[in-house]
N, C-alpha and C positions, 0 to 999 in steps of 0.2 A: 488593527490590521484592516489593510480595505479590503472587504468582502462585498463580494456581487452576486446577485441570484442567475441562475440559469435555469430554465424550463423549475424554475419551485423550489430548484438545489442551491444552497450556499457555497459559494468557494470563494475560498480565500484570494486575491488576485495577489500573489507574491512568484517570485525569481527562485531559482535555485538558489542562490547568495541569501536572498532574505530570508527563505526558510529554515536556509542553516542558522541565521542567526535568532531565530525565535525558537527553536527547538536547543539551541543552547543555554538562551539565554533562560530556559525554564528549567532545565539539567542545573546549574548556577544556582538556581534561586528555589530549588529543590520541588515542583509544581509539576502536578503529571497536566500532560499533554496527550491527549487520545486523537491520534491521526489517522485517516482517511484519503484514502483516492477516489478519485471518480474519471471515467471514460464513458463511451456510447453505449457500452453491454451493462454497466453497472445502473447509465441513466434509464433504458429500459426496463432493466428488471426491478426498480427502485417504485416503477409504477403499479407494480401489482402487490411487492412485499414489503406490507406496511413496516414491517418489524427489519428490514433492512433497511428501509429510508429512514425509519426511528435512530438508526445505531448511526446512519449516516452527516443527517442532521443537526446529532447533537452531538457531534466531535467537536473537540477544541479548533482542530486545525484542518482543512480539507483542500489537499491540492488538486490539481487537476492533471492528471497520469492517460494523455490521451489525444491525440494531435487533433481529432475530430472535433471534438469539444471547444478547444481552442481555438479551429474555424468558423464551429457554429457559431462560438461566442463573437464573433467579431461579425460574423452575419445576421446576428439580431440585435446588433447596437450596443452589447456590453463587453467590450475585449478584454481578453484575457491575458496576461503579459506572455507566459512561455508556459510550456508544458513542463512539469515535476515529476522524472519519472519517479517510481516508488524502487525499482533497481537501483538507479543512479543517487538517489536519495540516502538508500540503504548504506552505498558503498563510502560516500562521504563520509556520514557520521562512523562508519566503522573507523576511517582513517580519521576521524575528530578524539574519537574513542582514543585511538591508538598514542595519540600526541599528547589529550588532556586527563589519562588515564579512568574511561570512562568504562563500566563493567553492561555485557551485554548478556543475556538470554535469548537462546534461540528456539522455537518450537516449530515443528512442521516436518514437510515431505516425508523420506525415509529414511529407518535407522542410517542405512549407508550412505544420502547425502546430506544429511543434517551434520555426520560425523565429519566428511568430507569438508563440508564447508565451516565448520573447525577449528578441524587442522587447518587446512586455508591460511585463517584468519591468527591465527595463536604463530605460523611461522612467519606470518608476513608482520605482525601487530605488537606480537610478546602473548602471554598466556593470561597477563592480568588483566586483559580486557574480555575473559573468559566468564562469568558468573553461573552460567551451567548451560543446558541443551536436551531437549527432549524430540523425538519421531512425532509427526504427524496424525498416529492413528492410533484413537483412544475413544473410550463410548463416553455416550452424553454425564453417563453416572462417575465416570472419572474427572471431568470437567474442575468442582471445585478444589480437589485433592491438587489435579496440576498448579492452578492458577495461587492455590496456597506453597507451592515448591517455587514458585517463581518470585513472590513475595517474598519469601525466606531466602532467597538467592542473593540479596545483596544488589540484584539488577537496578542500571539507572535507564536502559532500554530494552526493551521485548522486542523481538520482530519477526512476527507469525508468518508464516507460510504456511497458509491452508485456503484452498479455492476459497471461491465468496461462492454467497453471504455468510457460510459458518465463519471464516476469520473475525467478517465483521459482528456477527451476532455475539460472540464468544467473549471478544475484545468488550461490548458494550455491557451486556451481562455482570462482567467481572471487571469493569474498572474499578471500583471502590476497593474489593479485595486486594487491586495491585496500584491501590490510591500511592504506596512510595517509589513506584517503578515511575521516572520522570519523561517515561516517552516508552507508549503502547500503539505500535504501530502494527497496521498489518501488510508482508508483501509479495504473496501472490504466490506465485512459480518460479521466485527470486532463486532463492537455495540450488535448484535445477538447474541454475544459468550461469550461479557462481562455481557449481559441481563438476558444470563440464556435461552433465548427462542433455542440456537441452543448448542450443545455440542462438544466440541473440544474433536477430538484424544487422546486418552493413549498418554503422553510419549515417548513409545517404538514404536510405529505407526509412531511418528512424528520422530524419527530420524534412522528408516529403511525404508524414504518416503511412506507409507501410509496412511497420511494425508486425500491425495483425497478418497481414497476408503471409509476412513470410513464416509465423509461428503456422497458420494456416495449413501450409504445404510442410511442412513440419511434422503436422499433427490434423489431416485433413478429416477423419473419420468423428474424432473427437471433438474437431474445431470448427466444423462447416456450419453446425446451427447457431452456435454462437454469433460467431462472424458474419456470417455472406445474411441470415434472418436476422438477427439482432442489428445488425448493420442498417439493413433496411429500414424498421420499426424507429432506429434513434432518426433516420431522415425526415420518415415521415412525421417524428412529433417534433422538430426542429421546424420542419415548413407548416405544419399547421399554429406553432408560436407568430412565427413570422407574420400569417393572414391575417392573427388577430389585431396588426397596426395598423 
């Protein structure tokens, strides 16, 4: 794969198309794949928590989920092809799933949209792309118990919905445990969006990056520090890269 560094981070430079077909081609050839996003919140907060950029680091696969990123990158001389959302990601291999009879595990959000999103998938997919489904909200001391149900699942994919860094600490923790699961991904506040309970950006939002803003006004009380500060911080360590040429 061609991988390029950005501010220290690795990411993979591939297309939606090529990542489909390297997350297949390891599903086929039965090889787990520990995949990763990255955006501007993630590259900030990747500089202070060492044990996040550890889990991030050493993924197999790491796309890049973040139109900022994807500017930067082309403002410091290493471009990046397209943005991979980790949604739209999701949504593919579900419908990859659905065609190549590939069995999925879901864990995250809540009982009522993990359930939600389901049914979703089981009336739109068939049921045997089902391999089980667990809620979100479990303590650290249930951790190996889960990750050993999801092993026994029969899953050839996982896909965690749980804020970061726990998804990503969780997923990095327990890859060996779910070493036959061929694609451990995590995505976010996916579930919520396939549930219905949270509304994704216009279109035209998502591909002149304002994505975040509109989750933003959305979710202003809970999403101001992230965004409008986080936001800031990835500029400023974007332009002080930049000085160093």
């Amino acid at each position: 794969m061609n991988r390029i560094e950005f501010l220290g981070i690795p990411i993979d430079n591939l297309t939606m198309a090529e990542t489909l077909t390297t997350i297949s081609g390891a599903i086929e050839q039965k090889r787990q794949l520990h995949h990763v996003v990255v955006n501007a919140g993630k590259v900030v907060a990747m500089q202070k928590d060492e044990q996040l950029k550890e889990s991030v680091v050493n993924s197999n696969l790491i796309n890049v989920d973040g139109q900022a990123v994807v500017w930067a990158s082309r403002f410091l001389g290493t471009p990046l092809k397209e943005r991979v959302a980790g949604i739209d990601l999701m949504e593919n291999l579900v419908m990859l799933s659905g065609r190549k009879g590939y069995k999925i595990f879901f864990l995250g959000a809540t009982e009522k949209i993990v359930k939600s999103v389901v049914n979703k998938y089981t009336k739109e997919h068939g049921e045997e792309i089902i391999a089980g489904y667990r809620n979100g909200y479990f303590k650290n001391s249930e951790e190996q118990q889960i990750a050993e149900q999801i092993s026994k699942s029969g899953a050839q994919l996982l896909f965690v919905a749980i804020s970061s860094p726990k998804k990503e600490k969780f997923l990095y923790q327990y890859r060996e445990k779910l070493a036959n699961v061929n694609l451990i991904m995590g995505v976010g506040g996916s579930f919520d969006v396939v549930a219905g309970k949270m509304k994704r950006a216009p279109l035209w939002m998502q591909k002149v990056g304002l994505e975040w803003f509109y989750r933003f006004v959305q979710e202003p009380k809970r999403m101001w520090k992230r965004y409008l500060v986080g936001n800031t911080k990835f500029i400023l360590l974007v332009l002080k890269d930049r000085i160093k040429f």
